[in-house]
C-alpha positions as CSV (number, residue, x, y, z in Angstrom):
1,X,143.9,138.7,330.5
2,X,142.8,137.9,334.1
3,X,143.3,135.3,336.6
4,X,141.6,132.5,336.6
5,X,139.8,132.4,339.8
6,X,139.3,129.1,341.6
7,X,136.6,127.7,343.1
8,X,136.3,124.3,344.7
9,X,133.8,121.5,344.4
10,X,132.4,120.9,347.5
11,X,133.5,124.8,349.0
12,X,131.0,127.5,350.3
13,X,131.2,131.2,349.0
14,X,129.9,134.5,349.4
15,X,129.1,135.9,346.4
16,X,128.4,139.4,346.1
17,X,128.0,141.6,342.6
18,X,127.1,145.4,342.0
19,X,125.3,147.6,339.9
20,X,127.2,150.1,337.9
21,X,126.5,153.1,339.5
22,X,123.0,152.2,339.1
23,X,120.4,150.2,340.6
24,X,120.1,146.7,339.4
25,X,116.6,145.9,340.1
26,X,113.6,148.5,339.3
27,X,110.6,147.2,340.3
28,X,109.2,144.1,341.1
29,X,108.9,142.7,337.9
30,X,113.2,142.6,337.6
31,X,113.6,140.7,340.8
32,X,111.1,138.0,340.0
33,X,113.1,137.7,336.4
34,X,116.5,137.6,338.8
35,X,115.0,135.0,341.4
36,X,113.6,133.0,338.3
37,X,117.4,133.0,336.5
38,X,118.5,132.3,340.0
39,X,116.6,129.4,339.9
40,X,116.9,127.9,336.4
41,X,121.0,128.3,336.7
42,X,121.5,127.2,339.9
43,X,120.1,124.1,338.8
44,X,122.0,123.9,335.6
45,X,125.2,124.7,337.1
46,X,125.1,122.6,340.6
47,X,125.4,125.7,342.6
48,X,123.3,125.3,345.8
49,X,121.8,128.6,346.9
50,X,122.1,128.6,350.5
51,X,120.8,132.2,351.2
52,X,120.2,135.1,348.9
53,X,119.6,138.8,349.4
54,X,118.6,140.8,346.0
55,X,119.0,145.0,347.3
56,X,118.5,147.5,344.7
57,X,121.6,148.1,344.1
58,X,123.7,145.1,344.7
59,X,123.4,141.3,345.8
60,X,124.7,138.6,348.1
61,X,124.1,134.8,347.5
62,X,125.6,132.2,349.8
63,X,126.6,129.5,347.7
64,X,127.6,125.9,347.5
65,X,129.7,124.5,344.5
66,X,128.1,120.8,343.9
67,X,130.1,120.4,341.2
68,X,133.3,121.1,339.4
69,X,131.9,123.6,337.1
70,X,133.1,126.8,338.5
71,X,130.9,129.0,340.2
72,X,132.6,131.8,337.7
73,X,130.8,130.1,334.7
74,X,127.6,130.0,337.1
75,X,127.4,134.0,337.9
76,X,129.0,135.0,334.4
77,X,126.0,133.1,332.6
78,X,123.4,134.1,335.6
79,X,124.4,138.4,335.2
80,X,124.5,138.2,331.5
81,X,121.4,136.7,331.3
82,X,120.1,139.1,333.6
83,X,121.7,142.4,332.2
84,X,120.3,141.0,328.3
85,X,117.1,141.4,329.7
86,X,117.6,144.7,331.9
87,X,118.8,146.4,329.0
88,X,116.6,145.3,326.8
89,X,113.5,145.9,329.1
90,X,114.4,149.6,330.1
91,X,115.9,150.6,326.9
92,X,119.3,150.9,328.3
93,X,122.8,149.3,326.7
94,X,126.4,149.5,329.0
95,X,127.4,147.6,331.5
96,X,124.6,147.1,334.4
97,X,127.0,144.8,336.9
98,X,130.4,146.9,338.2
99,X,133.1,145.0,337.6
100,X,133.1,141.5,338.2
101,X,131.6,139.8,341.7
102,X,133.5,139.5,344.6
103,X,134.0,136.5,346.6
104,X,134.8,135.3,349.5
105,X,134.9,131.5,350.7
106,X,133.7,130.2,354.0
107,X,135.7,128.3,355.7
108,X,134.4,127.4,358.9
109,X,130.8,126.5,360.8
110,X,130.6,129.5,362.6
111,X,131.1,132.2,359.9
112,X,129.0,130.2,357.5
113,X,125.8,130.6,360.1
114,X,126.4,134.4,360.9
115,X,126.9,134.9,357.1
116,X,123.5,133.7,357.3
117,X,122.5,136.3,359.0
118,X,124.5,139.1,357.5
119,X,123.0,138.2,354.4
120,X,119.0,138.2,355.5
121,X,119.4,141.1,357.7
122,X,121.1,142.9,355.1
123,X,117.1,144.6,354.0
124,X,116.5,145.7,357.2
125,X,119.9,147.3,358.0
126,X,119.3,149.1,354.6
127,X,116.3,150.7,356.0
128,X,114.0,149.2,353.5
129,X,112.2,147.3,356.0
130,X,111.7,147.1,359.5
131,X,112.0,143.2,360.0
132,X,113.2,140.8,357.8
133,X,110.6,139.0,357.1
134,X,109.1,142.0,355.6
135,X,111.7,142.1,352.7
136,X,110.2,139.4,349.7
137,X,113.5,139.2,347.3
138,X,115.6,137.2,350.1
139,X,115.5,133.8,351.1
140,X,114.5,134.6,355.1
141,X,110.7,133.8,354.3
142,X,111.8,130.2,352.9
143,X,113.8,129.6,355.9
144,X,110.1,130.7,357.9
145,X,108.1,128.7,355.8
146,X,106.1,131.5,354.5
147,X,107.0,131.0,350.9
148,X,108.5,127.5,348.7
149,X,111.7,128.4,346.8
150,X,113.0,124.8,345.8
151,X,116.3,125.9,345.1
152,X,117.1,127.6,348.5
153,X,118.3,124.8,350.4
154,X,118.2,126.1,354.2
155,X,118.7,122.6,355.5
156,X,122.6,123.3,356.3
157,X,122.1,126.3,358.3
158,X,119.0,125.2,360.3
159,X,120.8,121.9,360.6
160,X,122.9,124.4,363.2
161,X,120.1,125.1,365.3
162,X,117.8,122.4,367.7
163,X,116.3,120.0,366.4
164,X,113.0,120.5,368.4
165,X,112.5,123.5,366.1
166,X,115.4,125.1,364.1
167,X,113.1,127.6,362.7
168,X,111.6,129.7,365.8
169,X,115.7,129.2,367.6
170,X,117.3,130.7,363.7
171,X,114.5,133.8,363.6
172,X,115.3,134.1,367.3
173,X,119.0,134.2,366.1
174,X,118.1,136.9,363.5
175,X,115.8,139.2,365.9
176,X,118.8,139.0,368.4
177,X,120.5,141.2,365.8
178,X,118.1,142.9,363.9
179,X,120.5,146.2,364.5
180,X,123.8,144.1,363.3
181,X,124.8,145.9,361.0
182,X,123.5,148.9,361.7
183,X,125.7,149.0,364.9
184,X,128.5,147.9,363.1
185,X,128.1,151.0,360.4
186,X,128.2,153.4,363.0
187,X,131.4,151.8,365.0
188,X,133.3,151.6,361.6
189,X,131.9,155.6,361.2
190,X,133.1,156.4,364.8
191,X,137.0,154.8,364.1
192,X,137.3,157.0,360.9
């Protein structure tokens, strides 16, 4: 049997789960069902999505525990609601997630804002867009106010940034590093 892994009301985490060996998300049509499940157990579960980035093949949500249900029942319901319908919609049966999610708590202000980042440039340091914005399954067009997804709550991170207008000085803080992890890719390739 495996450890119970803990998780503590009030406590930030990086969440991150991939596909086995496969990509998760086929075409539009599976990441709205994914963002919609995000959504609906979020909500049930008190887990306040902070960011989110659905790529093909894997994803990140930032996440806050409201509550002391643990954010393990949270993603064990959210993927196995998920996989049912994969499965079921392609025709497929096996495992679709690899393993179980990783995580990774945030402990201080600092990390928690460039995890931010990490998390909505993640799209464009894939090579699947060129900006950002571009790239519709994350949350960086709520935190623009191009798009309403009432259970993102951005207000923590922005609440980081001026108060004149936390939105123009956090996409300023993206575009600064639209290359992030690009450049950090190719240092890690250079040490090896």
């Amino acid at each position: 049997m495996r450890p119970q892994r803990i998780f503590l009301k009030n406590s930030i985490y990086h969440l991150i789960s991939r596909g086995n060996n496969r990509d998760l998300f086929v075409d539009d049509k599976d990441f709205v069902r994914f963002i919609f499940s995000l959504a609906k157990y979020s909500n049930k579960f008190s887990a306040r999505i902070i960011a989110f980035a659905l790529m093909p093949n894997h994803l990140h949500l930032l996440v806050k525990q409201d509550s002391d249900i643990s954010l393990s029942k949270f993603m064990q319901i959210l993927t196995t609601a998920y996989a049912n319908y994969f499965n079921l919609r392609h025709r497929r049966n096996g495992h679709l997630f690899e393993a179980r999610f990783k995580h990774v708590e945030v402990t201080t202000d600092e990390y928690l804002v460039h995890l931010s980042r990490y998390i909505h440039l993640n799209p464009s340091s894939a090579g699947l867009v060129s900006k950002p914005e571009k790239y519709n399954w994350s949350s960086y067009k709520h935190y623009l106010g191009k798009e309403n997804l009432e259970f993102v709550d951005e207000r923590l991170i922005l609440s980081y940034f001026s108060k004149k207008d936390p939105i123009k000085d956090y996409q300023e803080f993206i575009d600064l590093r639209i290359d992030y992890q690009k450049d950090i890719s190719l240092q890690k390739l250079a040490l090896e």
